[in-house]
C-alpha positions as CSV (number, residue, x, y, z in Angstrom):
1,X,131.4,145.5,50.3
2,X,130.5,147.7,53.0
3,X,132.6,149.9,55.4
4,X,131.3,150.4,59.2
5,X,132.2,153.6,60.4
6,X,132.6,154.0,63.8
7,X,129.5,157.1,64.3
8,X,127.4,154.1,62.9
9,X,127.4,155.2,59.3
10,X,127.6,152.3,56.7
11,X,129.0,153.1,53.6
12,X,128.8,151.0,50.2
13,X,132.2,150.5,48.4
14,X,132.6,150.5,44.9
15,X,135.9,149.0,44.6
16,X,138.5,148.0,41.4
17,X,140.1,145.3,42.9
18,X,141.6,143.8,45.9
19,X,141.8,140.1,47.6
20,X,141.2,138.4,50.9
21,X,143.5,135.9,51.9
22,X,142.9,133.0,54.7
23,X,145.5,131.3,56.3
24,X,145.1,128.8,59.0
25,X,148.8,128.9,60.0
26,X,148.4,132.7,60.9
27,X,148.0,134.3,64.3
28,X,145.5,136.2,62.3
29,X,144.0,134.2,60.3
30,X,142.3,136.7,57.6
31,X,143.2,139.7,56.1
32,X,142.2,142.1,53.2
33,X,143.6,144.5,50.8
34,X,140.9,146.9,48.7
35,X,141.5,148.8,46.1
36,X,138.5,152.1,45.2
37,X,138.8,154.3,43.1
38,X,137.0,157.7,46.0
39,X,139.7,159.5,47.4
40,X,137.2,160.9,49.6
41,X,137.7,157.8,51.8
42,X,140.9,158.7,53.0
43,X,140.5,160.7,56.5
44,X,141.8,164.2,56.5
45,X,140.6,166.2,59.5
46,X,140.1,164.6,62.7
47,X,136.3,164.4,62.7
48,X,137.5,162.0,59.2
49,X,139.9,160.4,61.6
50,X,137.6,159.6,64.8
51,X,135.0,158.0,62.2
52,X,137.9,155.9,60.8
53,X,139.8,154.5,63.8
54,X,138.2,151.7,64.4
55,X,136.0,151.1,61.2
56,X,135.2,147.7,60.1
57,X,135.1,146.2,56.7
58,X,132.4,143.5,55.6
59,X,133.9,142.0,52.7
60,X,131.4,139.2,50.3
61,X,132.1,138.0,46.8
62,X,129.2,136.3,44.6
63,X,127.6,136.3,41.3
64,X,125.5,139.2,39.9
65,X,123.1,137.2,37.3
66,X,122.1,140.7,35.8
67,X,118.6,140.0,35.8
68,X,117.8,143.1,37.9
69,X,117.8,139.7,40.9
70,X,119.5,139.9,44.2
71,X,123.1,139.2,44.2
72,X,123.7,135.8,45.7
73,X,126.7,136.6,47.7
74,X,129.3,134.8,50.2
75,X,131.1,136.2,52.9
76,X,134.7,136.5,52.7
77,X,134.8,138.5,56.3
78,X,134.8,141.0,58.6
79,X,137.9,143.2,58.9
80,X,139.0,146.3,61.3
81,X,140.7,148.8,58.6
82,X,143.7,149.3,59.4
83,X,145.4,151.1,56.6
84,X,144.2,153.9,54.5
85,X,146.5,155.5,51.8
86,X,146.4,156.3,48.1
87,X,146.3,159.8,46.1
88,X,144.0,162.6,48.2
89,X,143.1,164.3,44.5
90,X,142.8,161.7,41.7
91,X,143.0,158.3,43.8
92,X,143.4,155.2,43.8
93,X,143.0,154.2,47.3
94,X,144.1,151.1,49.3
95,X,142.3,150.3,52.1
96,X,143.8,146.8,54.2
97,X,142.6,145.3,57.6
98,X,142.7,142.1,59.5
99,X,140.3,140.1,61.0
100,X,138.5,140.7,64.2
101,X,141.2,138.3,66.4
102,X,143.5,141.1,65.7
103,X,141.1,143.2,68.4
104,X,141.8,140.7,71.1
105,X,145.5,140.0,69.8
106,X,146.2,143.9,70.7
107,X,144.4,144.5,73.5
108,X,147.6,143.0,75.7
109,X,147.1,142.5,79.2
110,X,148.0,145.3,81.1
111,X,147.6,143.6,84.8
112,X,147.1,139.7,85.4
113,X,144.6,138.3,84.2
114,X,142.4,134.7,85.3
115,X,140.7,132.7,83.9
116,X,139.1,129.2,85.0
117,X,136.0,126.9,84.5
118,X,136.2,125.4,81.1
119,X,137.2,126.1,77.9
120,X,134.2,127.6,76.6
121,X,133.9,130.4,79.3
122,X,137.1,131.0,79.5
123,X,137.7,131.6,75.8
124,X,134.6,133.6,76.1
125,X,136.0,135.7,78.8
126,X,139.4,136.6,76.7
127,X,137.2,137.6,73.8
128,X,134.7,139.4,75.1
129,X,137.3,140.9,77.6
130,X,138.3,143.5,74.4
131,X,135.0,142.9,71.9
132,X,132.4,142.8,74.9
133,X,129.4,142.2,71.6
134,X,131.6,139.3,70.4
135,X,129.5,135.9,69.1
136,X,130.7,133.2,69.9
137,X,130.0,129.6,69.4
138,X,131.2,126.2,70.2
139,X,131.1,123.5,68.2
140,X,133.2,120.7,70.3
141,X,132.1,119.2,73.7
142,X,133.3,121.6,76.7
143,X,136.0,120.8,79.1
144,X,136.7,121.4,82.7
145,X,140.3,123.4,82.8
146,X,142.4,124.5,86.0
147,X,143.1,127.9,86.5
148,X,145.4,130.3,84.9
149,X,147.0,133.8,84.8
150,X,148.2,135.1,82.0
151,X,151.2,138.2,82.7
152,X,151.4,141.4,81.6
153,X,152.4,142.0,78.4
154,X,150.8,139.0,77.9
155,X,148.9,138.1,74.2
156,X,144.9,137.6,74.8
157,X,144.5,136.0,71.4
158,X,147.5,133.7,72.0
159,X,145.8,132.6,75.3
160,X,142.6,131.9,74.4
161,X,144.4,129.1,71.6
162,X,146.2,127.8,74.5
163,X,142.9,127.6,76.3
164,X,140.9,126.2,73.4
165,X,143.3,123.4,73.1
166,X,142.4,122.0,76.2
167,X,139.6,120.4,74.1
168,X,141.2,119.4,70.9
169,X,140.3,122.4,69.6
170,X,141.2,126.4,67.8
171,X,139.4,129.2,68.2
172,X,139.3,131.7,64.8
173,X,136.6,134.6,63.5
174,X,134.9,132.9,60.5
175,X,133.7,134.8,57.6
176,X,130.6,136.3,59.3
177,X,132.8,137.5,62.3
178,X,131.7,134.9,64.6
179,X,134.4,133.3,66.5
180,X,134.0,129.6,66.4
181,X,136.0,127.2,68.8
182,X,136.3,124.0,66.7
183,X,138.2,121.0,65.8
184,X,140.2,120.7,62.6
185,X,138.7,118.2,60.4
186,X,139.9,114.9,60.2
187,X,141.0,114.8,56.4
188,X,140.5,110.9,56.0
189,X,137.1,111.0,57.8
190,X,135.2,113.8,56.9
191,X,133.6,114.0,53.0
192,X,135.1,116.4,50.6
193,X,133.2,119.1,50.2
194,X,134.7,120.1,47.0
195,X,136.1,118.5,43.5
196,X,138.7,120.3,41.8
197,X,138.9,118.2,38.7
198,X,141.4,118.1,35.4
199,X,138.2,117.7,33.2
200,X,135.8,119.1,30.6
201,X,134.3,122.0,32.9
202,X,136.4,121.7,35.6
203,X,137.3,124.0,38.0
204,X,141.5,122.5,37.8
205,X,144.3,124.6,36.6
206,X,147.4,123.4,38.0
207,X,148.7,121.6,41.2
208,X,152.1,121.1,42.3
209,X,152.7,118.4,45.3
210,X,155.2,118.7,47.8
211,X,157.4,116.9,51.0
212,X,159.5,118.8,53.7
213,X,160.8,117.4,57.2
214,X,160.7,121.6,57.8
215,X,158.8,122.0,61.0
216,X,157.2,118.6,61.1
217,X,156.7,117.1,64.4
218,X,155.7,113.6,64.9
219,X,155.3,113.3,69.0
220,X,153.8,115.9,71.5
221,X,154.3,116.1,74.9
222,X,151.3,118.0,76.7
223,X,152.2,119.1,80.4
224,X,149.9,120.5,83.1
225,X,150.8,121.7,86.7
226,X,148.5,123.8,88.9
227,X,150.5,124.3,92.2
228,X,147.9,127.1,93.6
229,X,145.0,125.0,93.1
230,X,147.7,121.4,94.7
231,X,146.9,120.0,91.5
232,X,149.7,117.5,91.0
233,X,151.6,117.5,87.3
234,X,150.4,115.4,84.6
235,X,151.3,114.9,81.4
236,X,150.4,112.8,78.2
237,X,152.7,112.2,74.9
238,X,151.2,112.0,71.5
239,X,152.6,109.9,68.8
240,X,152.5,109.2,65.0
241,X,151.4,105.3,65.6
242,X,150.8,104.3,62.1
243,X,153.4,102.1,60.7
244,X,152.4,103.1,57.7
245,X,153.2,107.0,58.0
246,X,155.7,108.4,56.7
247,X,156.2,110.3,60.0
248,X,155.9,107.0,62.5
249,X,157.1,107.5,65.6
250,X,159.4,104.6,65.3
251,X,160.2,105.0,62.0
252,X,163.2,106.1,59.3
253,X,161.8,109.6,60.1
254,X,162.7,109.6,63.8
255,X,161.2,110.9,66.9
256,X,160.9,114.6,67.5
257,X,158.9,116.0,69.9
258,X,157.0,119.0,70.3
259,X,156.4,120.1,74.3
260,X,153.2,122.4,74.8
261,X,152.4,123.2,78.7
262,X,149.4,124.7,80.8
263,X,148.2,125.2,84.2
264,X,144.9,124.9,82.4
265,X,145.6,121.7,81.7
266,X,145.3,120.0,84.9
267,X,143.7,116.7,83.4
268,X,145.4,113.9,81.5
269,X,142.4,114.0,79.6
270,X,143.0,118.0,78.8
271,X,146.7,116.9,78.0
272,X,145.3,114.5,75.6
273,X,143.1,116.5,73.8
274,X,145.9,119.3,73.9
275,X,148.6,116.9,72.8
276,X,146.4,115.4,69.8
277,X,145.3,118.5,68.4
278,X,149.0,119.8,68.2
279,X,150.0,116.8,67.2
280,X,147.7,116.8,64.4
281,X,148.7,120.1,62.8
282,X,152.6,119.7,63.2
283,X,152.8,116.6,61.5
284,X,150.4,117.5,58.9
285,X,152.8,119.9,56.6
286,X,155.0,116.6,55.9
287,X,153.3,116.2,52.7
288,X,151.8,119.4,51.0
289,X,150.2,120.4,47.8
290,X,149.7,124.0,45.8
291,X,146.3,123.9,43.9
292,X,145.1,126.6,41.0
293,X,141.5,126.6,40.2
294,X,138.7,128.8,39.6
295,X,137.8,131.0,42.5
296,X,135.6,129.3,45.5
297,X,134.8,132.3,47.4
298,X,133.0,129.4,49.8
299,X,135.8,127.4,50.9
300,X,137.1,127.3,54.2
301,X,140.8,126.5,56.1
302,X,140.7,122.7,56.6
303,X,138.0,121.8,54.2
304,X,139.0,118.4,52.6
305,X,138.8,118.6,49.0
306,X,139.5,116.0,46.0
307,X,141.7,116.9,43.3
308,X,141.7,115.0,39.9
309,X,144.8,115.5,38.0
310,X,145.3,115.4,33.9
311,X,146.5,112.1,34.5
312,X,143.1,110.7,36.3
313,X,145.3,110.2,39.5
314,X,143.0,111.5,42.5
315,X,144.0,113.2,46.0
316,X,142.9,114.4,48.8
317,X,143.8,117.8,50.2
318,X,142.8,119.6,53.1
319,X,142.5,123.7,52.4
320,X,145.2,125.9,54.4
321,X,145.4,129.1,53.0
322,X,144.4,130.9,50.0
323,X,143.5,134.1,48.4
324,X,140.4,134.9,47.3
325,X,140.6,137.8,44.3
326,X,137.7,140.8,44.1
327,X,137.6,141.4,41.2
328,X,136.0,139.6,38.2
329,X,138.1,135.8,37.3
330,X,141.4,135.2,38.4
331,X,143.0,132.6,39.6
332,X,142.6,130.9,42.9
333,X,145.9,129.6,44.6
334,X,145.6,127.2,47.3
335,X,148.1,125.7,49.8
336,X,146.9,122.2,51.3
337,X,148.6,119.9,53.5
338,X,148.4,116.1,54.5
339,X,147.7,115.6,50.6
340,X,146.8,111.9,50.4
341,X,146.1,109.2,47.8
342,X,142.3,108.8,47.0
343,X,141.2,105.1,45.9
């Protein structure tokens, strides 16, 4: 673990204990609590202060094999430290920060602000508008979008999610602090990448499985109207189709819709894309599941993964939040949702 300082110091943290946890459905999607036992890292004077104000944390977890070897190690993150505190004589101290979307989330606009082009550039733009050495990478095909001013007051980070969907996609800082504008994985199309398993050196501790109508859309209507560029409106509607869903549109379950809108949106293709990547995470928490296994410091929000239960029953989960412990063992809750039957 290593702490940034902002006079381009880097200091090595020995810490006690701590966690990072991930959550998809989160504005910001990681954050980090650390536990050290140096009192010396809380800021006292404000040469301390202007060194720690703005500081970043580079979190990793791994395995030490203690054959004098290099640590293979996996990123959990990069965090801006927020919070300092603990005892300034004896310790311990907690140090807790969130991820670097939190930069752009709080950096509000404080005049209007445009954007146009596609979605790429302009979810660039928003980033790089507050972190101007920002990576960041796409991994879905770009898309033309119409222009758009955000207010005053307005929220960068929220923006550039309304922008990314444009193209059926999010945008979120992954574990090296790049932000990444992808697609969520398709749960019944894309391999598992991990098997948490009720057997003889399994990684399976417990699993409860859940349903809730709680926030569960099955239609979205995506709207776009650009009246400075005479764009005319156009809109597209996004359904549950599958007769076989539990959530079909014209189903037990009902219709309820979802509206999102955009002057960004100014395609029914953009719509589309908008409407089917919303659609895709509201209807998803319909069915749910809450995993305990050994810690996977690797895994990632909207990884698939196949659980075996003690009764040889299999699913398939897709990750959406969890908490990754620092210190040595402990468990390793997950949430999933869209848990499905595996044949």
């Amino acid at each position: 673990m290593q702490l940034f300082l902002t006079n381009g110091n880097v200091v090595d943290l020995e810490h006690t204990g701590g966690s990072v946890t991930v959550d998809r459905s989160q504005a910001i999607r990681r954050t980090c609590t650390v536990t050290g036992a140096d009192p010396t890292l809380i800021p006292r004077t404000p040469t301390d202060q202007l060194t720690t104000y703005g500081a970043r944390l580079r979190i990793s977890r791994g395995i030490d094999y203690g054959d004098g070897s290099q640590p293979e190690l996996v990123p959990l993150g990069v965090f801006r430290l927020d919070t300092v505190d603990g005892d300034v004589n004896e310790g311990p101290v907690t140090l807790q920060g969130k991820d670097l979307s939190a930069v752009v989330a709080d950096d509000k606009f404080t005049e209007p602000y445009k954007v146009a082009g596609t979605v790429v550039g302009a979810v660039t733009a928003l980033i790089q508008r507050s972190i101007p050495d920002a990576d960041v990478i796409s991994l879905v095909d770009d898309t033309p979008i119409g222009s758009r001013v955000f207010d005053i007051e307005g929220d960068p980070w929220a923006g550039a999610q309304e922008i990314a969907a444009a193209a059926g996609a999010e945008v979120y800082p992954n574990a090296d602090g790049v932000f990444v504008i992808a697609a969520l994985p398709n749960l019944l199309t894309t391999p598992p990448v991990w098997a948490i398993e009720a057997t003889e050196g399994g990684v399976y501790i417990a699993a409860n499985r859940a349903m809730t109508l709680d926030g569960v859309n099955n239609g979205v209507l995506a709207r776009g109207e650009n009246t400075s560029e005479n764009i005319p409106p156009v809109s597209y509607l996004a359904i549950d189709d599958d007769p076989t869903s539990p959530t079909y549109w014209d189903g037990p379950f009902g219709r309820r819709p979802k509206f999102i809108s955009s002057s960004a949106y100014t395609t029914l293709n953009a719509c589309a894309q908008a409407a089917n990547a919303e659609l895709a995470k509201t209807k998803a928490p319909n069915a749910s599941g809450d995993i305990t296994s050994l810690p996977n410091a690797a895994l990632e929000p909207g990884d698939v993964l196949r659980v075996t239960h003690e009764d040889g029953s299999r699913e398939l989960h897709q990750a959406a939040a969890f908490t990754v412990p620092l210190e040595q063992g402990g468990d390793f809750p997950i949430s999933t949702i869209s848990a499905k039957e595996d044949a």
